[in-house]
C-alpha positions as CSV (number, residue, x, y, z in Angstrom):
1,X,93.5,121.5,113.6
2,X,92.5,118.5,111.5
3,X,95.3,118.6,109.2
4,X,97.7,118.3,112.0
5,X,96.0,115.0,113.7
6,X,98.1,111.8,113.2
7,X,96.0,109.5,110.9
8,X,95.0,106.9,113.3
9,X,92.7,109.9,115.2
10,X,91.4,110.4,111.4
11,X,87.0,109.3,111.6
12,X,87.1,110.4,115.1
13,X,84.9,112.8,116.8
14,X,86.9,116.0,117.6
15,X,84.4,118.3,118.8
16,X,83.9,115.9,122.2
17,X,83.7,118.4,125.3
18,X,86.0,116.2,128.3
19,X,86.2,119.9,130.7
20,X,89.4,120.6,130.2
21,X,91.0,123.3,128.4
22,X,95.1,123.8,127.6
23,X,96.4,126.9,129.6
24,X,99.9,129.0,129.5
25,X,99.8,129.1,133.1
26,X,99.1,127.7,136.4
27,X,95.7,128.7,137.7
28,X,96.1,131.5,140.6
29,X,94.9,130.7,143.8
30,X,93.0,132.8,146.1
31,X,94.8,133.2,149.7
32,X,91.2,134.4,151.1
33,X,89.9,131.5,152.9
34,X,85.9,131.0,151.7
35,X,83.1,131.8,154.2
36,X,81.0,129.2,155.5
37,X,77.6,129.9,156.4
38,X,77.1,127.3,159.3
39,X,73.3,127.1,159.6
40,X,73.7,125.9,155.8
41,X,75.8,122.8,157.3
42,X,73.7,122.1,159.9
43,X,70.6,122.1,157.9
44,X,72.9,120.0,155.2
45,X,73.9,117.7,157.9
46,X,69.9,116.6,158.7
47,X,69.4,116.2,155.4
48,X,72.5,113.8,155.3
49,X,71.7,112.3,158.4
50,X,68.1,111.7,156.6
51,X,69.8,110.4,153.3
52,X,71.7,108.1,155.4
53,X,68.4,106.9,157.1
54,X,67.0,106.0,153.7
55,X,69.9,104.3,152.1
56,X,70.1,101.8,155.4
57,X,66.8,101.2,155.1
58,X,66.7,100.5,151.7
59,X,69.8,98.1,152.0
60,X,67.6,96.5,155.0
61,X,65.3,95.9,152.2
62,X,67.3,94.9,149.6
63,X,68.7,92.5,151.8
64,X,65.3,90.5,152.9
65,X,64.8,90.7,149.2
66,X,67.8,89.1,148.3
67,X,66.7,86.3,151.0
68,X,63.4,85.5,149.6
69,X,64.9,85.0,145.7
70,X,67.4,83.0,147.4
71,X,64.5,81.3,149.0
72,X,62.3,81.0,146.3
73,X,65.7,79.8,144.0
74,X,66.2,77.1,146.0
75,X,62.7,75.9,146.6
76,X,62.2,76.1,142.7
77,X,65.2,74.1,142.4
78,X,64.0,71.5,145.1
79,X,60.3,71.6,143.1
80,X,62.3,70.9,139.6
81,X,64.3,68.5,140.5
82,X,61.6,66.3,142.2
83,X,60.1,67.2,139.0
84,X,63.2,65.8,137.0
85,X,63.3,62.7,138.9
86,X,60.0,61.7,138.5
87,X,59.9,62.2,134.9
88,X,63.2,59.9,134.6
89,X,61.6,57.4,136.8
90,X,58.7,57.5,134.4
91,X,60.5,57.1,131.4
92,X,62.6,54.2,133.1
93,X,59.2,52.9,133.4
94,X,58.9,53.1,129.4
95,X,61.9,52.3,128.0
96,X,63.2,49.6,130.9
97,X,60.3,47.0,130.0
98,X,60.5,47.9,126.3
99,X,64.4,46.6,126.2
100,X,63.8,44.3,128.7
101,X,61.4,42.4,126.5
102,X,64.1,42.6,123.7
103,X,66.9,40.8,125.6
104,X,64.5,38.4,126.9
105,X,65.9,35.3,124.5
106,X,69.6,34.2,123.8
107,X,67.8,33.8,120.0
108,X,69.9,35.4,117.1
109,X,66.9,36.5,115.8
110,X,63.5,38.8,117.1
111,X,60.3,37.7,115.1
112,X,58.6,41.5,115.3
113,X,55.3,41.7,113.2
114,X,53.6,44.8,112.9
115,X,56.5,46.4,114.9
116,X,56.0,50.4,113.3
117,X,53.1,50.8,115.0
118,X,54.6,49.7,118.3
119,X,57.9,51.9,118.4
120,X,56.0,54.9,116.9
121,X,53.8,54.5,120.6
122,X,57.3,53.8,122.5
123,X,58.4,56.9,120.6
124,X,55.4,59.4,121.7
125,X,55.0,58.1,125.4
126,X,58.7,59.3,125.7
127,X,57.9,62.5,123.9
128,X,55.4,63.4,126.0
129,X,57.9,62.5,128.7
130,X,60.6,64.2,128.1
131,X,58.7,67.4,126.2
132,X,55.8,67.5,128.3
């Protein structure tokens, strides 16, 4: 059989079991009709009727799950972004005064001793701003 696969089904596993097998023939039927035990379907049918009582109470479930995620999504958003905002409105509060202070003179020129220091503590109050 594997000499006569086409080469693009060469490296592929053959021996893969899909249920179905090549016949000659049509199956034959069986004109007998089958036998059902009825006391087998009713006892089925509670079960099924049980089943069914699970699975909607399990989607009842599910679904006040699903409410108190959404709930707790949007009242995590609400909490981060009042979060967000105030840690822009603290940095405004760093970096606003800082240029501010800058522009203050129509001068061409800033006279700024011992300015390292200063913008390396400008520079870490807004890393601890914006990293935390």
């Amino acid at each position: 059989m594997v000499k006569d696969l086409p080469d693009y089904m060469r490296g592929f596993d053959m021996d893969e079991d899909y249920g179905f097998t090549a016949v000659s023939s049509a199956p034959k039927t069986d004109t007998e009709q089958p036998k059902v035990d009825l006391s087998a379907l009713d006892n089925q049918s509670l079960e099924l009727a049980k089943v069914k009582d699970d699975v909607s109470s399990i989607r009842s479930m599910m679904n006040e799950v699903m409410q108190i995620v959404a709930e707790k999504e949007t009242v995590t958003k609400e909490l981060e972004s009042a979060d967000v905002k105030n840690r822009f409105k603290d940095i405004e509060k760093v970096i606003l005064p800082f240029l501010y202070n800058l522009s203050k003179s129509d001068e061409p020129y800033i006279h700024w001793p011992n300015r390292g220091p200063i913008i390396k503590a400008q520079i870490e109050k807004i890393l601890k701003l914006t990293r935390g």
